[in-house]
Every structure is written in structure tokens, then in C-alpha cells.
C-alpha positions as CSV (number, residue, x, y, z in Angstrom):
1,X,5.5,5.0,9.2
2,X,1.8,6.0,8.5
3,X,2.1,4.8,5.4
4,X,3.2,1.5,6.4
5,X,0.5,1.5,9.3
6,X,-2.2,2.4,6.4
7,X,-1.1,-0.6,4.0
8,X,-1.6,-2.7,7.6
9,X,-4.8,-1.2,7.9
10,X,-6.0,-2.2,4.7
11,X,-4.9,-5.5,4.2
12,X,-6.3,-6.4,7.5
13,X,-9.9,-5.1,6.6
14,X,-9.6,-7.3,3.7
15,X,-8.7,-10.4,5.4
16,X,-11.3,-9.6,8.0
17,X,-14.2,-9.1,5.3
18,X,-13.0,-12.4,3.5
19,X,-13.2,-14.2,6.6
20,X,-16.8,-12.6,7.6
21,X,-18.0,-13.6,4.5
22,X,-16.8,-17.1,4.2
23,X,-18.7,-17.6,7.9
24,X,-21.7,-16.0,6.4
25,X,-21.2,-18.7,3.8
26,X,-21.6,-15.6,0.8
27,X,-18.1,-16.7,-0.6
28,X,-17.0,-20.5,-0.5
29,X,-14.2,-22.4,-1.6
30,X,-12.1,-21.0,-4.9
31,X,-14.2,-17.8,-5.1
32,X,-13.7,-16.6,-2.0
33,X,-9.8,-17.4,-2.1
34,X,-9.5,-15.7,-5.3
35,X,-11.8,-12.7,-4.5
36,X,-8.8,-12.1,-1.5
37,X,-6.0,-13.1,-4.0
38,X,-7.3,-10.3,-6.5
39,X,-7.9,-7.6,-3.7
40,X,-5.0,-7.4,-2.0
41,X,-3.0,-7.9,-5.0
42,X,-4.8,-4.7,-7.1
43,X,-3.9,-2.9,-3.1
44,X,-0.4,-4.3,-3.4
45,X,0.8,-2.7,-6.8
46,X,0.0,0.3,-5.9
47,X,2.2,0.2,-3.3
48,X,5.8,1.5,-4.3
49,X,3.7,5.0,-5.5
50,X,3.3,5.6,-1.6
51,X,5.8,3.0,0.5
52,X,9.8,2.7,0.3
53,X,11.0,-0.2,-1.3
54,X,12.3,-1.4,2.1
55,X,8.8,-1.0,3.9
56,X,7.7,-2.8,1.1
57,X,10.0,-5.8,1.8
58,X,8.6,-5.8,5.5
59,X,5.8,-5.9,4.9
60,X,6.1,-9.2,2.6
61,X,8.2,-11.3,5.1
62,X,5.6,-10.0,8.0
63,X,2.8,-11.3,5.4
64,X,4.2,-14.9,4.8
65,X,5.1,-15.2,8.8
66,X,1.5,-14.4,9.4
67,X,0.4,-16.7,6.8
68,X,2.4,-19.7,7.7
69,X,0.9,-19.1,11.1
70,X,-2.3,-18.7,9.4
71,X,-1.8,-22.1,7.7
72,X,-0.8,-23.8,10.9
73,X,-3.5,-23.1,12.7
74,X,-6.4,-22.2,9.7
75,X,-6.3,-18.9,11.2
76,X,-7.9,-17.4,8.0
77,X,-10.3,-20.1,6.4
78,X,-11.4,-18.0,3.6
79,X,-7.5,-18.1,2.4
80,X,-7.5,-22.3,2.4
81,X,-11.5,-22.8,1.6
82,X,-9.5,-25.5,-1.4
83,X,-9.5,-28.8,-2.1
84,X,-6.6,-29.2,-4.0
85,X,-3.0,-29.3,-2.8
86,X,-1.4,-25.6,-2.8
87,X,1.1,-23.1,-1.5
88,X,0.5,-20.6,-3.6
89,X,-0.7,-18.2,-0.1
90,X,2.8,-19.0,0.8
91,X,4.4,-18.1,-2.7
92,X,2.5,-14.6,-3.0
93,X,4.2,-12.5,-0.3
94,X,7.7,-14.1,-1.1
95,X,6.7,-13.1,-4.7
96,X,6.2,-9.7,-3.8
97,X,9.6,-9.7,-1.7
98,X,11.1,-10.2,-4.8
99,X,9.6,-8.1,-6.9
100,X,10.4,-5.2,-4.4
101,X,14.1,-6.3,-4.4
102,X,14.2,-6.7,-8.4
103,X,12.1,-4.3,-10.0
104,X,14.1,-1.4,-11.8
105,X,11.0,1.1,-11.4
106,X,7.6,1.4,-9.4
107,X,5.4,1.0,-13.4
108,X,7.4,-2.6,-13.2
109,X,6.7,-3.5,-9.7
110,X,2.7,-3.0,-10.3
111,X,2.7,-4.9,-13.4
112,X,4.6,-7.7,-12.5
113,X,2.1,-8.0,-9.6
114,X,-0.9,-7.3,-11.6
115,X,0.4,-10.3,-13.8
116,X,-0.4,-12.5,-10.7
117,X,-3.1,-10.7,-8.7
118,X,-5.5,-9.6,-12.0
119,X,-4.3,-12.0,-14.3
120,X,-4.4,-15.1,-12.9
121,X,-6.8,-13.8,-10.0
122,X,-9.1,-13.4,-13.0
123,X,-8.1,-16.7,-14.8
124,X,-9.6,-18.8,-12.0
125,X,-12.7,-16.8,-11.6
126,X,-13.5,-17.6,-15.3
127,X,-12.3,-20.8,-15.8
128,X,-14.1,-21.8,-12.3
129,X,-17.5,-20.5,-13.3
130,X,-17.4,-20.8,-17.2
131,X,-14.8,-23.8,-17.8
132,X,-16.2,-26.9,-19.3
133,X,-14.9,-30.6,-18.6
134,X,-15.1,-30.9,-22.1
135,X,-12.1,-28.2,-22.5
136,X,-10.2,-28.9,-19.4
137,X,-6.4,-30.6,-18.7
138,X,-4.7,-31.4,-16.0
139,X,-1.0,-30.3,-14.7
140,X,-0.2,-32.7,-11.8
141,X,-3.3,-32.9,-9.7
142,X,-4.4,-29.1,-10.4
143,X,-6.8,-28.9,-12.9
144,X,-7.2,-26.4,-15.6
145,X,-9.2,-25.1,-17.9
146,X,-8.9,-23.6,-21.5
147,X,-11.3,-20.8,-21.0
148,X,-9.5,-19.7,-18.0
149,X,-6.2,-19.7,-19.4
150,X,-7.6,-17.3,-22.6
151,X,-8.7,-15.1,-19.4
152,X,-5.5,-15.0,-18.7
153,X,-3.9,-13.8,-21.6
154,X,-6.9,-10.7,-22.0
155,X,-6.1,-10.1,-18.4
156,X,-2.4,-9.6,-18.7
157,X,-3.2,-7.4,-21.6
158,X,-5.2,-5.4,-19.1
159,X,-2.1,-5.2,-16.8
160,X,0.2,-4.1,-20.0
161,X,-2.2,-1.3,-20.7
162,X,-2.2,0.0,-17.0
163,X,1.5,-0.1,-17.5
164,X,1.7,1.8,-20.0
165,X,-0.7,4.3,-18.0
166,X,1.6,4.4,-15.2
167,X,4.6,5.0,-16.7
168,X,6.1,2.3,-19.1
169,X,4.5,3.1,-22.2
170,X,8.0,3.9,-24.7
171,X,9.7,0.7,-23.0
172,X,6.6,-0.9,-23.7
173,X,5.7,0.9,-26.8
174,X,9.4,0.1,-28.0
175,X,9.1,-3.8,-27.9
176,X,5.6,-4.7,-29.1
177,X,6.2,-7.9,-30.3
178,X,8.0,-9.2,-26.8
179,X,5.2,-7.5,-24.7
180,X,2.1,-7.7,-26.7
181,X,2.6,-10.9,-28.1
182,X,5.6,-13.3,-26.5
183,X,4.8,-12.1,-23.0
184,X,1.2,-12.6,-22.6
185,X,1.7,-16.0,-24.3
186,X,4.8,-17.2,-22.3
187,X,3.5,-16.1,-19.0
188,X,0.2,-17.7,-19.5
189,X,2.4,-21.3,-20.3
190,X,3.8,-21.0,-17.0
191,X,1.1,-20.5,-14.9
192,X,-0.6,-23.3,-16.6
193,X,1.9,-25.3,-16.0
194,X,3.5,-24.5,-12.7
195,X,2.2,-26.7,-10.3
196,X,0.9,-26.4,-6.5
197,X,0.5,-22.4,-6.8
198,X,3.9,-22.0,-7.5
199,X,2.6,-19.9,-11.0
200,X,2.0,-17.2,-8.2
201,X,5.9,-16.7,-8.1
202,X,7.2,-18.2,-11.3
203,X,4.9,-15.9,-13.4
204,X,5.3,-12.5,-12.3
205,X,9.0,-12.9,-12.2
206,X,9.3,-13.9,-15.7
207,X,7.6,-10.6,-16.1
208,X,9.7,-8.5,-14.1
209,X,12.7,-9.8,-15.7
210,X,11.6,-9.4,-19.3
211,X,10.4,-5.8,-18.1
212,X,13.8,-5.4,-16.2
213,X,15.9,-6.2,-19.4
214,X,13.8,-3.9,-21.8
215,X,14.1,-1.4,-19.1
216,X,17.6,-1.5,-18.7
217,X,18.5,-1.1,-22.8
């Protein structure tokens, strides 16, 4: 129960500080989205290592209630500070839900979820402040850039090596090719080209079922 009460406690600060500072008008538009995207998602995998898997589920269906409330009635701006057509605030708790309910051991849960909190939290940092129109494509409506989707790639090689910290490193260590080199690549694919923030679900699960099978050999 304190534990629970703690992971409140923290996500709340964050979404209070994200919504200070988009009033202040220190963090605007993508930056400040992503700056909450990749905060509560580094919080977030850490969570099996101190919360049941069931508290864990909770508090993801709690999270998307209070987000599609938030979304109603912009409760949060800092969270929809974007011009472009998304639901990807709406697709990050349910992702999380499922990675609770899937993963086969706490090392999977937090890499799966650093695959869409560091990963692509990081891919739109770069691609926003270093992308060039001159390397950029589109995928619907959502642009993208190539820079940022190269971020992505070094950034889920940051999340592989924290796995293997954590725990995963002989299922890692036993599959190189499929996690250093088809993983990385394939995940990167699909959140380029999922559209309307839906790579914040359809990534991370590829992940945690790739993880789950090599887990499970």
C-alpha cells in the first residue's frame, strides 16, 4: 500500500512540475510533452523491483481514466501542448497494463518500457531540435525525421544494456543477433511508422514479446 501511495506521489509531482513549467512558459509544445513522456516512463520501469504486478495494473487503468479526463477537459496542458493529431497519452498507460500482464520477468517489464519512454522519448527530443527538412518523411500527417529515428536505435541500445544490468544479460547475451541487431532495427520501423502515437503501444510490445519468447527457451 505505501508503495503504491509512493508511485502516486511521484507521478503526481511530475505532472504538477510539467504543468508549472508549461505556465511559466520554460517548456512548450513537443519538449515539454516529451520531457513528461521520458520521466515518468524512466519512474515507471522501475516499478515491478518495488510494486506487485497487480498494483502495477491499477495503477495503469487509474492513469488512462485520469488522462482521458485530463483530455476532456485539458486538465494537464503540458501533456497536449501539440499540434498534430495523437493518442499516444492514451496508448502509454494501456501500454504499460499490458506489459504488466505479459512480461515473464521484472528485467523485461523495464526494458520494454524503456523501449518507449527512453527510446522514443529521446527520438523526438533529437529529431525535434536537430532534424532537418532536408532529411525528414512523413507517415500519415506525423512528421519524422531521420536523425531522430537513428536516436532511436542508439537509445534502445541504451535500454538493451540496462537490461542486461538488471538482469537479462545470458537471455540477452544468448541471442545477439535478434537483440543487438534485428530488434533495435525492427522496433525503430514501427515506431516510425505507427501512426497517431500508437508506436507508444505497438513498439514496446514487439519488445516484450521477442524478450518473452527468448525468455521462455
Amino acid at each position: 500500500m505505501l508503495s503504491a501511495l509512493f508511485a502516486i506521489f511521484v507521478v503526481g509531482i511530475l505532472l504538477i512540475v510539467s504543468e508549472y513549467l508549461w505556465r511559466q512558459k520554460i517548456l512548450k509544445g513537443e519538449y515539454g510533452r516529451k520531457l513528461l513522456h521520458l520521466s515518468l516512463g524512466l519512474f515507471i520501469a522501475s516499478w515491478p523491483y518495488f510494486l506487485e504486478v497487480e498494483a502495477i495494473k491499477i495503477l495503469s487503468i487509474a492513469a488512462f481514466v485520469t488522462l482521458l479526463i485530463s483530455r476532456k477537459f485539458k486538465i494537464f496542458h503540458a501533456i497536449y501542448d501539440v499540434s498534430r493529431l495523437t493518442y499516444g497519452d492514451l496508448f502509454y498507460p494501456l501500454s504499460i497494463f499490458l506489459i504488466a500482464l505479459f512480461a515473464k520477468a521484472d528485467w523485461i517489464f523495464a526494458v520494454s518500457v524503456l523501449f518507449v519512454a527512453l527510446a522514443d522519448g529521446m527520438a523526438a527530443f533529437v529529431g525535434k531540435k536537430w532534424g532537418t527538412k532536408k532529411y525528414t518523411y512523413y507517415v500519415g500527417k506525423s512528421k519524422k525525421t531521420v536523425i531522430g529515428s537513428l536516436a532511436y536505435i542508439v537509445f534502445a541500445y541504451v535500454s538493451l544494456l540496462i537490461g542486461l544490468l538488471i538482469g537479462g544479460n545470458h537471455v540477452l547475451m544468448s541471442n545477439p543477433f535478434i537483440v543487438f541487431v534485428w530488434l533495435p532495427l525492427a522496433s525503430s520501423i514501427l515506431e516510425a511508422v505507427s501512426p497517431y502515437g500508437t508506436d507508444n503501444i505497438t513498439a514496446p510490445l514487439l519488445v516484450l514479446g521477442v524478450l518473452n519468447l527468448l525468455w521462455m527457451q
